[in-house]
C-alpha positions as CSV (number, residue, x, y, z in Angstrom):
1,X,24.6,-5.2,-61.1
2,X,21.1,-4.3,-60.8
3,X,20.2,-1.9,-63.4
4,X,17.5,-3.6,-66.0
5,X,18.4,-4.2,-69.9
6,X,15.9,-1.1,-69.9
7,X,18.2,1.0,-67.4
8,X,20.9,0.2,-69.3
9,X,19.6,1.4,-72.6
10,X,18.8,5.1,-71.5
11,X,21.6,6.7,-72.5
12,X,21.4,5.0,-75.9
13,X,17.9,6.0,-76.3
14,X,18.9,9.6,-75.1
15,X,21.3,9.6,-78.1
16,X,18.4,8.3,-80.4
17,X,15.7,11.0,-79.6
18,X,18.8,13.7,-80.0
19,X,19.3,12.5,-83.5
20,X,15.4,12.2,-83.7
21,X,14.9,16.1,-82.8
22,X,17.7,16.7,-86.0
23,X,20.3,17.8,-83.3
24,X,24.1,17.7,-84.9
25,X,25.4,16.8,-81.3
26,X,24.8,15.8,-77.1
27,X,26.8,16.8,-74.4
28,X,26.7,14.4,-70.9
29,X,28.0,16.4,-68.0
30,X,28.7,15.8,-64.6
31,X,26.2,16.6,-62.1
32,X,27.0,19.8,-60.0
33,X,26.9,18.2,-56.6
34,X,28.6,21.0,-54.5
35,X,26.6,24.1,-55.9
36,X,23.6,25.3,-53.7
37,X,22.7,26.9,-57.4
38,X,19.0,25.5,-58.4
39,X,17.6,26.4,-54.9
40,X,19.8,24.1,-53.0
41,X,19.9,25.7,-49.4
42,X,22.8,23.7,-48.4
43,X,25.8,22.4,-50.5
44,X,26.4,19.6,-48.2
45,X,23.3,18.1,-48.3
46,X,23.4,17.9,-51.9
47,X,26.3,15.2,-51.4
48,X,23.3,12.7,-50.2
49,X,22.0,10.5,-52.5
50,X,18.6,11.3,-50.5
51,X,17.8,13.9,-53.0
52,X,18.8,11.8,-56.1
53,X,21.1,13.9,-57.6
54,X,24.5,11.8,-56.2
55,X,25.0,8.4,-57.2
56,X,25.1,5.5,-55.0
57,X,27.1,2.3,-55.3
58,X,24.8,0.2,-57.8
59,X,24.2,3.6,-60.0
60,X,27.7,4.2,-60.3
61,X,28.2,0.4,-61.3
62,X,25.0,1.0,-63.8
63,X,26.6,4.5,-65.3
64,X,29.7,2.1,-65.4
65,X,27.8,-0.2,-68.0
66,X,26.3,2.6,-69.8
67,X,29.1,4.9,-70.1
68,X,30.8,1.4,-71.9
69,X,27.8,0.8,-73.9
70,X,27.9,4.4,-75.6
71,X,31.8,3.6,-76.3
72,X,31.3,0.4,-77.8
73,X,28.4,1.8,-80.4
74,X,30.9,4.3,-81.1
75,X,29.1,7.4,-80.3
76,X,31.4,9.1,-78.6
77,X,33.8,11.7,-79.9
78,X,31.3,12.3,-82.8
79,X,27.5,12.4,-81.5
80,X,28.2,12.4,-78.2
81,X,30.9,15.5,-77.7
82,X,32.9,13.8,-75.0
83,X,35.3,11.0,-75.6
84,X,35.0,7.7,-73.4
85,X,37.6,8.6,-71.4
86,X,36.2,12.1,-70.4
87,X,32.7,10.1,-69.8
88,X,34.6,7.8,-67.1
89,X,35.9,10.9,-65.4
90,X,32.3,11.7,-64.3
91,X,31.8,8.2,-63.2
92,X,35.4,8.6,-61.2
93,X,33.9,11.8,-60.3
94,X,30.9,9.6,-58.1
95,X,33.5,7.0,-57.0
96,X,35.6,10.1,-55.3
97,X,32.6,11.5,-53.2
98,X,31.2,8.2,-52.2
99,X,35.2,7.2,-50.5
100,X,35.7,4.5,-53.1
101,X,38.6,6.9,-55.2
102,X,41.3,9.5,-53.8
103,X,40.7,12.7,-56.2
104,X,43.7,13.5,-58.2
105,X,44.9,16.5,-59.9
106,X,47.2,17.1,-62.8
107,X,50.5,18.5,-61.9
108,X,50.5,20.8,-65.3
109,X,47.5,23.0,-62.7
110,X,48.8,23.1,-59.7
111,X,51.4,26.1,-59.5
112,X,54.9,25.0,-59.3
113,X,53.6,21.9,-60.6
114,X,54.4,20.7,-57.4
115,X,51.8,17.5,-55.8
């Protein structure tokens, strides 16, 4: 991995200036890589991680580390709105658009529930 003991301590230290500013909760979200919302003129391009907003490999491996850092101080589900789980769906999220996952979908929404 090459994220820095720094790099890995940003979303920690996100959580620390939240609870700093007297906020009673945080939010992560996935970034919106398809939109052309934000003046995006093409959706497409937005899927390059020229433009910083997709993840590359040794991001993805660094969001990986954080995502299980936030777990293990037990901020999630409380603090941090989302449960671990629904913080490694973003991360699975990245691993679908850069070929390394097959996106799935629950059966429950497709009609019939029929895959």
């Amino acid at each position: 991995m090459h994220g820095t003991a720094s790099e890995l301590r940003i979303p920690d230290r996100t959580v620390d200036a939240a609870r700093s500013l007297g906020l009673s909760s945080i939010s992560f979200l996935a970034a919106d890589i398809h939109s052309t919302a934000f003046n995006r003129s093409d959706a497409l391009n937005v899927l390059q991680t020229d433009d910083g907003i997709a993840l590359n490999r040794d991001e993805l491996q660094l969001l990986d580390h954080q995502i299980e850092a936030l777990a293990a101080n037990r901020h999630c589900s409380a603090f941090i709105l989302e449960s671990p789980e629904k913080l490694r769906k973003i991360a699975h999220h990245f691993r679908c658009y850069l070929g390394l996952r097959s996106l799935f979908l629950r059966s429950a929404m497709l009609p019939g529930n029929q895959l």
